[in-house]
N, C-alpha and C positions, 0 to 999 in steps of 0.2 A: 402289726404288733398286737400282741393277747394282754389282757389286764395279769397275766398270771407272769408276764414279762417285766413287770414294776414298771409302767408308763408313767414318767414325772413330765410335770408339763406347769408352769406358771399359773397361776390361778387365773391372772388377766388373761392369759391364750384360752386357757381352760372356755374361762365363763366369755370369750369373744368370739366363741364354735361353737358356743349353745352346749356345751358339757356333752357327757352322754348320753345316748336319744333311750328316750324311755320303752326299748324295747328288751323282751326277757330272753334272748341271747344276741352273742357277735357286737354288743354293743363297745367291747372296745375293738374289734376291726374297722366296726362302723366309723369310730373315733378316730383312729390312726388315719383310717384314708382321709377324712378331710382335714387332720395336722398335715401330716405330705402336701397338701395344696397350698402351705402356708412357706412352705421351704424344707431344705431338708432335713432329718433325722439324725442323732447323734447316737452310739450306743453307746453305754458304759462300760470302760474296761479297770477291775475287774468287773464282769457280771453281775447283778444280785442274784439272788437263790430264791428258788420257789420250793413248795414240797411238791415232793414225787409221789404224796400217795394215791393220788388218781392213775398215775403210770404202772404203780407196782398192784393196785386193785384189780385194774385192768387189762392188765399186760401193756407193754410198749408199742409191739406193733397193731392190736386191738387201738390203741388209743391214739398213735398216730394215723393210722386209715379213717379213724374217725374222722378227726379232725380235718385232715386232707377233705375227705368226703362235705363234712357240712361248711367248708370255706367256701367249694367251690357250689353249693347250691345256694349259700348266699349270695355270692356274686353272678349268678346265672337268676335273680331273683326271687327265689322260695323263701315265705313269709316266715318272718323269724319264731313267730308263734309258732309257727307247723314245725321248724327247725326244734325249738325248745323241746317239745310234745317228742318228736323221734327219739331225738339226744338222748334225753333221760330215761323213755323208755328202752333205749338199745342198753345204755348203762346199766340200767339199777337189773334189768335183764342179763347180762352177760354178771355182772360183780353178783349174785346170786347164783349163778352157776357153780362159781367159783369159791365158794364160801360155803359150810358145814350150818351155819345158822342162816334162817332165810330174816331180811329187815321191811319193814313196811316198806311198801312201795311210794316216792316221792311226789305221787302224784292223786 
């Protein structure tokens, strides 16, 4: 589960998993997998809604290969640090390609 999927969780489960870990990305996949260890997962039907403007900045299939890509170097262990540092620079790289005005760079 992604934080951008509205992860609702009890504050007491919350703060009895130690919240989430102070790292600067994947911190909620980090989180989902050790919820899963607790039992299982319910999803809400209907859905909530996230914006899509990361998807429409990006393109969709751009941003899902991403994501594909850095789930699985997390889980293969690459430090989430090195993970953050890629990420953003593929992004803010690729959404200025894409865009007529160039914006600082996020890093």
């Amino acid at each position: 589960m992604f934080g951008d999927q509205s992860i609702l969780e009890k504050a007491s489960v919350f703060q009895r998993l130690g919240g989430f870990a102070d790292i600067p990305l994947m911190e909620d996949l980090e989180f989902s997998r050790r919820l899963r260890r607790l039992g299982p997962v319910a999803l809400l039907d209907p859905p909530l809604w996230s914006s899509p403007r990361r998807f429409r900045r990006l393109g969709v299939w751009w941003t899902t290969l991403l994501n594909i890509a850095f789930i699985c170097l997390f889980y293969v262990g690459v430090d989430s640090h090195r993970l953050h540092r890629w990420y953003y620079r593929l992004s803010w790289r690729r959404s200025n390609r894409q865009n007529a005005t160039p914006s600082a760079q996020p890093f």
